[in-house]
Steps between C-alpha positions, in 0.01 A plus 500: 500500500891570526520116713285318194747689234792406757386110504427495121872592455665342660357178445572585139844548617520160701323294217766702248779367727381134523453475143812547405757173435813498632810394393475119676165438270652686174791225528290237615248590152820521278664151625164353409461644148890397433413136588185443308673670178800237582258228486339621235813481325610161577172379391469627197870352415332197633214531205729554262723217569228253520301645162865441301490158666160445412563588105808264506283248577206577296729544200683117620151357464367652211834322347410158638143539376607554166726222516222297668243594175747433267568096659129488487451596112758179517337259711124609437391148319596295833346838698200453365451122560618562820188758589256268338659238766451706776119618408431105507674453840281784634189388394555189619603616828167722475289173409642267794390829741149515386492083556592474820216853620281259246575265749530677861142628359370158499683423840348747690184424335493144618573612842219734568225227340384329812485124504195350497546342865532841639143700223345175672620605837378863485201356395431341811257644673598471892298548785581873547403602129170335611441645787564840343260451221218427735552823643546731191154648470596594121327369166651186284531608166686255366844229547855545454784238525217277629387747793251723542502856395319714719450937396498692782295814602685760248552236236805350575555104391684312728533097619572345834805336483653186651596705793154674573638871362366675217709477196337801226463420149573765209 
């Protein structure tokens, strides 16, 4: 019991011993509080001097504004013809945009319409597609683009095309 009592204390003792600072740490703590209150301090001379900047200015343009809405009250007649002006130019602008998607629309339009050379060439029905047709045990139930439409076994609609594949409708 006395060597458990002896440990106990004088770990206590050891731990007490460690804890303690010492003078190199103390310093080291107090440099580092002295430089962030010096910082501190410059920077908030630095807010200051920019928030009396920022009034000067604020108070310079409030001035100009008032002179600004004063030459206005003066000049408002030719103001006001001169907006009206303006809100034609822009909806002209806006009208010449919508003509020429009007007309890209129509462009693009054109180009994915097929001739009729090439509807007449995938029309064609080439020895492959027929070949392929006589071996599709599937029912006709009707035409489509001037082929056969055949439904298959779970009541899918398809054709042969030029090429002998299956090409599905709907």
């Amino acid at each position: 019991m006395k060597k458990i009592a002896l440990l106990g204390l004088s770990l206590l003792f050891t731990l007490g011993a460690l804890a303690q600072e010492t003078k190199a740490t103390k310093e080291a703590k107090k440099a580092a509080t002295e430089k962030v209150e010096k910082n501190k301090k410059e920077a908030d001379k630095k807010m200051k001097e920019t928030e009396k900047k920022a009034t000067e200015v604020k108070k310079e343009t409030d001035d100009k504004v008032s002179k600004a809405k004063k030459d206005v009250k003066s000049n408002s007649a030719s103001l006001k013809g001169q907006a009206k002006s303006a809100d034609g130019k822009a909806k002209a602008e806006v009208n010449k945009a919508e003509a020429k998607t009007k007309e890209k629309a129509t462009e693009t339009k054109t180009k994915v319409k097929k001739s009729a050379a090439e509807e007449k060439e995938d029309l064609k029905e080439t020895a492959a597609s027929k070949a392929a047709e006589k071996k599709v045990k599937d029912k006709v139930t009707g035409e489509y683009k001037g082929k056969k439409v055949f439904t298959g076994p779970r009541g899918g609609k398809y054709y042969i095309n030029k090429n002998g594949n299956k090409t599905y409708i709907d």
